[in-house]
C-alpha positions as CSV (number, residue, x, y, z in Angstrom):
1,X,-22.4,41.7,-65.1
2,X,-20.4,41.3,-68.2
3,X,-17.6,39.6,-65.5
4,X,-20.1,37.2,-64.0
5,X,-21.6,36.0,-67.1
6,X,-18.0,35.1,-68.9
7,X,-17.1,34.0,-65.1
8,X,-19.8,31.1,-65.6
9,X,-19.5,30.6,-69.9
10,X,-16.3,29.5,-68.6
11,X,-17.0,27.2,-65.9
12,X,-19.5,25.5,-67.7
13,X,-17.2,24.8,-70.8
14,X,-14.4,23.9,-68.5
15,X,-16.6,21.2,-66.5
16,X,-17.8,20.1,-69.7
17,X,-14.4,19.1,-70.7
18,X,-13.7,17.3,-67.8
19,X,-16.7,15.1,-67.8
20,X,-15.3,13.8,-71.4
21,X,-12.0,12.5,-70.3
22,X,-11.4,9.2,-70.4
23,X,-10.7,7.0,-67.4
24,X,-7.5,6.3,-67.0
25,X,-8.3,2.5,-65.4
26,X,-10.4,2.0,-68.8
27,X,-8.7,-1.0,-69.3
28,X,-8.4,-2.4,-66.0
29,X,-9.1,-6.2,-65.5
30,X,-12.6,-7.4,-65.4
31,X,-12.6,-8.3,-61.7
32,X,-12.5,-4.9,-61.0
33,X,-15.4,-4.3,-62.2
34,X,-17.2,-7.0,-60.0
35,X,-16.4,-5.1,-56.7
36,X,-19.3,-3.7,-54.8
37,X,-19.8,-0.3,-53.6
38,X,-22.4,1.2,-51.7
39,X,-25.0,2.7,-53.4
40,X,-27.6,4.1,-51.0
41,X,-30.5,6.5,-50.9
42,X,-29.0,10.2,-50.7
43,X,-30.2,13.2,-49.0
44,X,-29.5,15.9,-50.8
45,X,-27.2,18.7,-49.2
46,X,-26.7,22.6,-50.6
47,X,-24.1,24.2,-49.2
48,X,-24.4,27.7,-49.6
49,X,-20.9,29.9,-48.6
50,X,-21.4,33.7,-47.3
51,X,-19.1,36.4,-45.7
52,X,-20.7,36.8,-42.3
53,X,-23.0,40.0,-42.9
54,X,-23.0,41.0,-38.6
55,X,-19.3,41.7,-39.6
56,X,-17.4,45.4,-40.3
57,X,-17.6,45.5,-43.7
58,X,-18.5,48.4,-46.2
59,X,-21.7,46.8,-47.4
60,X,-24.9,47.6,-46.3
61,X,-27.0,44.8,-46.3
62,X,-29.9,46.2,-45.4
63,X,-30.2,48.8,-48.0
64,X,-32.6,49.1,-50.4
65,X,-31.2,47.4,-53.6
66,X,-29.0,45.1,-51.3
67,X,-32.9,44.0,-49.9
68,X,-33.8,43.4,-53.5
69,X,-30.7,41.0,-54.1
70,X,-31.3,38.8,-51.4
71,X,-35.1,38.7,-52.3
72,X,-33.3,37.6,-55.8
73,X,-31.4,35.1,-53.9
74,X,-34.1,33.7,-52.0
75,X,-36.1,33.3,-55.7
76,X,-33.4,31.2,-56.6
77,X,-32.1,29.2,-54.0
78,X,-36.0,28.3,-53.6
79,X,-35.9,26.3,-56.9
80,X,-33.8,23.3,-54.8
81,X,-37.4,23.6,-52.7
82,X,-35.0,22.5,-49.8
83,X,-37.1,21.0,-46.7
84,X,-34.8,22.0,-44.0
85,X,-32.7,25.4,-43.8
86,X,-29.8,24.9,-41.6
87,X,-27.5,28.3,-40.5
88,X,-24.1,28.2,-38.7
89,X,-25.2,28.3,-34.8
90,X,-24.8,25.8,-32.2
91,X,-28.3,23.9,-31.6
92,X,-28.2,25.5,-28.1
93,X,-29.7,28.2,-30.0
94,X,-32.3,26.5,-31.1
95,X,-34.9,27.4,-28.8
96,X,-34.0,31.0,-28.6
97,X,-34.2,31.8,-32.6
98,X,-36.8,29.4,-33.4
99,X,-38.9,31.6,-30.9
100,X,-37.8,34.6,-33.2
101,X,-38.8,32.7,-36.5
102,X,-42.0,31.9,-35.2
103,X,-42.6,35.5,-34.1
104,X,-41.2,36.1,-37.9
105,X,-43.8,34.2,-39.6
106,X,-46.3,35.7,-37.6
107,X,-45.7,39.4,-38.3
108,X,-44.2,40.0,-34.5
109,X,-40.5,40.3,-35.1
110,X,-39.1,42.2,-37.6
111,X,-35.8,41.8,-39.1
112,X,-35.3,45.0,-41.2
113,X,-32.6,46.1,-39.2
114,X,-30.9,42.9,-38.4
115,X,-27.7,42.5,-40.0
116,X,-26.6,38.6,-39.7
117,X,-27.3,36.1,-42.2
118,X,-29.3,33.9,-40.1
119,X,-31.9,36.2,-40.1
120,X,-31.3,38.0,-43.6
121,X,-31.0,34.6,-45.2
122,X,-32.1,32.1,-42.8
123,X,-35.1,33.3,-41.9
124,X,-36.6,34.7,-45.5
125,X,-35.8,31.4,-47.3
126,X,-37.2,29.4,-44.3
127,X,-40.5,31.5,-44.2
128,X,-40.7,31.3,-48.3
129,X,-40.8,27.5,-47.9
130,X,-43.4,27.8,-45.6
131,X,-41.4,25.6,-42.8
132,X,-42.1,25.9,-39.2
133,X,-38.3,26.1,-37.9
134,X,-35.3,26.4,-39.0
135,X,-32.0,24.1,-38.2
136,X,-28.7,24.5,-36.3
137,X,-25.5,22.7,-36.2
138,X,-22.5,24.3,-35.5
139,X,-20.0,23.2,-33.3
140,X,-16.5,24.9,-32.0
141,X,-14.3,22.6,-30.5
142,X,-11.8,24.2,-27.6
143,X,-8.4,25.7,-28.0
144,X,-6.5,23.0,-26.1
145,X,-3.5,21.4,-26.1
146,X,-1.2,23.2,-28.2
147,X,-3.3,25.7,-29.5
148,X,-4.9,26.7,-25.3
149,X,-4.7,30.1,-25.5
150,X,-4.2,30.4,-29.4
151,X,-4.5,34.1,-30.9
152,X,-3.5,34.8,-34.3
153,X,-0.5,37.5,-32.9
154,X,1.0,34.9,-31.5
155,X,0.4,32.3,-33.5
156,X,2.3,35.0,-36.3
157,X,5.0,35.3,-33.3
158,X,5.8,31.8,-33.1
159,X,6.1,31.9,-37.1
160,X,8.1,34.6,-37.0
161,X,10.5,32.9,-34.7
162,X,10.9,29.9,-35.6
163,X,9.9,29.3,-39.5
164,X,10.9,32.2,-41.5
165,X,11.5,31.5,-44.8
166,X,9.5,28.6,-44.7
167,X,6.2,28.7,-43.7
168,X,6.1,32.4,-45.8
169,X,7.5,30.7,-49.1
170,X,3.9,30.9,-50.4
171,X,3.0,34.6,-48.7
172,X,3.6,36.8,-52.2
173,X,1.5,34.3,-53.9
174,X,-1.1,34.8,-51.3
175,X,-1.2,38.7,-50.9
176,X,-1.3,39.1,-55.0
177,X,-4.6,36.6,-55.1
178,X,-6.5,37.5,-52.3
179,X,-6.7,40.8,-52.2
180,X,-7.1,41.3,-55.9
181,X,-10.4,38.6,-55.7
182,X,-11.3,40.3,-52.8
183,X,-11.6,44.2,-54.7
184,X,-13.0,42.3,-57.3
185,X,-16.6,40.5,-56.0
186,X,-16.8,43.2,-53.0
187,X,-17.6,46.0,-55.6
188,X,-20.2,43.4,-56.8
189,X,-23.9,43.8,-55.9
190,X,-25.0,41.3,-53.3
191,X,-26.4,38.9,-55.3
192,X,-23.0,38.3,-57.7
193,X,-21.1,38.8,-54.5
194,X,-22.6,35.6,-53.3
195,X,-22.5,33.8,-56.5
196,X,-18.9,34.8,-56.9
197,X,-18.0,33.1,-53.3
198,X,-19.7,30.2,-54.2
199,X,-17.7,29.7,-57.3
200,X,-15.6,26.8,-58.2
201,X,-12.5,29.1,-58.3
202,X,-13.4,30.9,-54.6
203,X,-13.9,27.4,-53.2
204,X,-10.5,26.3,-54.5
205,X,-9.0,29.6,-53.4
206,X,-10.1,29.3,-49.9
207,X,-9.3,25.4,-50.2
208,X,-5.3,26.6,-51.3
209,X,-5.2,29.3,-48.7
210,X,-6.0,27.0,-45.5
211,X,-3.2,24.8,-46.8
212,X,-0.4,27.3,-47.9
213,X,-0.2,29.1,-44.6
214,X,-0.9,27.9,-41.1
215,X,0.2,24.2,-41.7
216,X,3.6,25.5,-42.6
217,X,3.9,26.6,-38.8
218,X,5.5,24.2,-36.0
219,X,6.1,21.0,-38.4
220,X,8.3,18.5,-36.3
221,X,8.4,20.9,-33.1
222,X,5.1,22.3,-31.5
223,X,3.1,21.1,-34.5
224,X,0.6,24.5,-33.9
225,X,-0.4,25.2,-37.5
226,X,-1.4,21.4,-38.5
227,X,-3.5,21.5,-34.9
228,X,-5.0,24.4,-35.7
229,X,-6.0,23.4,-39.1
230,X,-7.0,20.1,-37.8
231,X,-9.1,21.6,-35.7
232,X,-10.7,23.4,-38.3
233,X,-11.6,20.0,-39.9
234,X,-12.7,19.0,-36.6
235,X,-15.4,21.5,-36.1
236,X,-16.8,20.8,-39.3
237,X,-16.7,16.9,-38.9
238,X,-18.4,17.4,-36.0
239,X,-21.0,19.7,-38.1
240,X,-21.8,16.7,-40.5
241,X,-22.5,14.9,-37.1
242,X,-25.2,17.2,-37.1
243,X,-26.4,16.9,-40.5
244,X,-26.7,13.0,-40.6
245,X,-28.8,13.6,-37.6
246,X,-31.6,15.8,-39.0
247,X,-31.4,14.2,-42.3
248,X,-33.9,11.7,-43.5
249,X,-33.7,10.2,-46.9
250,X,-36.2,12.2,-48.4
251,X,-34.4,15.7,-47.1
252,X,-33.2,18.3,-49.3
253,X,-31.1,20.7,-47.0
254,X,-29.9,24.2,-47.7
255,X,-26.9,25.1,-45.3
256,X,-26.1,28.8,-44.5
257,X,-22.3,29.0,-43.1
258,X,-19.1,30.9,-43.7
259,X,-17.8,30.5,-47.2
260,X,-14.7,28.5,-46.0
261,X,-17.0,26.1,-44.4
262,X,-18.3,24.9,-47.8
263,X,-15.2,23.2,-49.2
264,X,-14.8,20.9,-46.4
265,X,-18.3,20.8,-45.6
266,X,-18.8,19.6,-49.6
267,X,-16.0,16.8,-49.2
268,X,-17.4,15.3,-45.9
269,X,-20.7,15.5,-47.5
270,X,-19.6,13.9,-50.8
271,X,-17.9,11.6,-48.8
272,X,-20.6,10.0,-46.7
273,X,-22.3,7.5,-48.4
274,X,-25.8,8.5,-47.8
275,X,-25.7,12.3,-48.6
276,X,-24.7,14.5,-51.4
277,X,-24.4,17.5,-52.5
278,X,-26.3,19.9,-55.1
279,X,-24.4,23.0,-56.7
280,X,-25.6,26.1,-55.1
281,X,-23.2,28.1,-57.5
282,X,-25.1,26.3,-60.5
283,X,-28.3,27.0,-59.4
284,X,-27.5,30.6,-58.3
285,X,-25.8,31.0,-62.0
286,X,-28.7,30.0,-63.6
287,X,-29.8,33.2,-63.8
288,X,-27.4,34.3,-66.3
289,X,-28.0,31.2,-68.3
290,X,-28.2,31.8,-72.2
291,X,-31.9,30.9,-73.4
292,X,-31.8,28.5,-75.7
C-alpha cells in the first residue's frame, strides 16, 4: 500500500513538472505558428495492460479476495463509462464469445471458474455497463520470411552464434530490472498488481526491454531480431485497423490486452489523428488520491 501510494505522489509531481517546461521553439518565427494541423473529433481510447490470467502463474485469480479486487477494478475503470469493451482475440471469435456474454448476462453461463481475462475482465465490465457485446480485434501476422519457423531457442541459438557480445551488452541491465519489478508487483494484491503494470515506469520498462534485446540479433546479415520486432509492431498496427473500424466519434473504448501491447498500442493511438487516449493508470490511481 505504502509502495503504491508514494509510487503515484511521485508520478504525479513528476508529470507536473514536465507540463511546466518551456518550449524550446518559444521563439520560433511567426510563420510557424500560421501552419495548420489537424484538429478533429477524437474517440476516446483506454488502454488497459494485464499479464494474461489463463497463464501458469502463482496467483489465483479466482479466489476470494482476488474476486473482490477485480470487482474493485471494474468500480473504477467504470468511471471512463466506456461504450465499447474491446479484449485481445481475433474477431473470428466474435460469434462464439458473444454467445457466452449473452448467456452471461442472462444468468446461463457462469464464469467463476474461468481463468482468462476476457471473461474475468471482459465480461464483468461489459455486463456493468449494461452493453449487449463485447469487441475483438486482434490480429497475429505469420512467421514468414525470416522468422518461418521462429522459436525463441533458436532464435537464442542464432544469437549465440553469431552476436555475442553484442546483442547481450544490455543483458545484466535487463536481468537486475526485471526480475526485481517482477518480485515486487507479483506479491501485490490484484488490484495494485494491475495498477502497477499500467504504470508510466512498467510501460517504459516494457517499451526499453523490446528494444535492448531482440533487435540486437542479425543486424546487416539475417536481420531476424528487427523482423521479429517489426512484426510485433505489425500485429498491433494491424489491431488499430480494428479499432478505427468500430470507433465512431462519440466512442469511448476500454481495451483489454497484454501489457506490452499498451505502449505501442498508446503511440499508434496518439498518433492517429482522430483517436486518443485516456490514462487507465490515472484513473485506476485515483483511488489512492489524497482528499483534498
Amino acid at each position: 500500500m505504502i509502495t503504491i501510494r508514494s509510487l503515484v505522489q511521485i508520478l504525479i509531481v513528476s508529470t507536473s513538472f514536465l507540463l511546466h517546461i518551456k518550449s524550446p521553439c518559444q521563439n520560433s518565427p511567426s510563420f510557424i505558428d500560421s501552419i495548420q494541423v489537424f484538429n478533429l473529433e477524437k474517440t476516446e481510447i483506454m488502454v488497459l495492460g494485464t499479464y494474461h490470467f489463463d497463464q501458469e502463474n502463482d496467483i489465483d485469480e479466482l479466489s476470494p479476495a482476488n474476486q473482490n479486487a477485480l470487482d474493485t477494478l471494474v468500480k473504477y475503470l467504470a468511471a471512463f463509462d466506456p461504450t465499447k469493451v474491446v479484449v485481445e482475440a481475433s474477431p473470428s471469435k466474435s460469434k462464439e464469445y458473444n454467445g457466452y456474454y449473452r448467456d452471461y448476462i442472462h444468468g446461463n453461463f457462469n464464469i467463476s471458474e474461468l481463468r482468462n481475462e476476457i471473461f474475468q475482465i471482459g465480461f464483468r465490465m461489459a455486463r456493468r455497463m449494461e452493453h449487449d457485446s463485447i469487441f475483438f480485434f486482434d490480429n497475429k501476422p505469420p512467421f514468414i520470411g525470416n522468422l518461418e519457423g521462429f522459436s525463441f531457442n533458436s532464435f537464442q541459438a542464432y544469437a549465440q552464434e553469431n552476436d555475442s557480445g553484442f546483442y547481450d551488452q544490455l543483458v545484466p541491465e535487463l536481468m537486475s530490472i526485471w526480475p526485481a519489478n517482477e518480485k515486487l508487483i507479483y506479491e501485490l494484491d490484484l488490484f495494485d498488481l494491475l495498477l502497477a503494470l499500467n504504470s508510466p515506469a512498467m510501460t517504459q520498462n516494457n517499451i526499453h526491454r523490446m528494444h535492448m534485446y531482440e533487435l540486437r540479433v542479425g543486424i546487416g546479415d539475417s536481420w531476424i531480431g528487427s523482423d521479429w520486432l517489426g512484426r510485433w509492431y505489425q500485429r498491433n498496427i494491424r489491431m488499430l485497423g480494428y479499432l478505427l473500424k468500430m470507433s465512431e466519434p462519440s466512442d469511448r473504448l476500454l481495451l483489454i490486452v497484454g501489457d506490452n501491447h499498451k505502449w505501442i498500442l498508446e503511440q499508434l493511438i496518439n498518433n492517429t489523428p482522430n483517436l486518443q487516449t485516456v490514462s487507465s493508470f490515472s484513473v485506476l490511481a485515483s483511488r489512492y488520491a489524497e482528499s483534498p
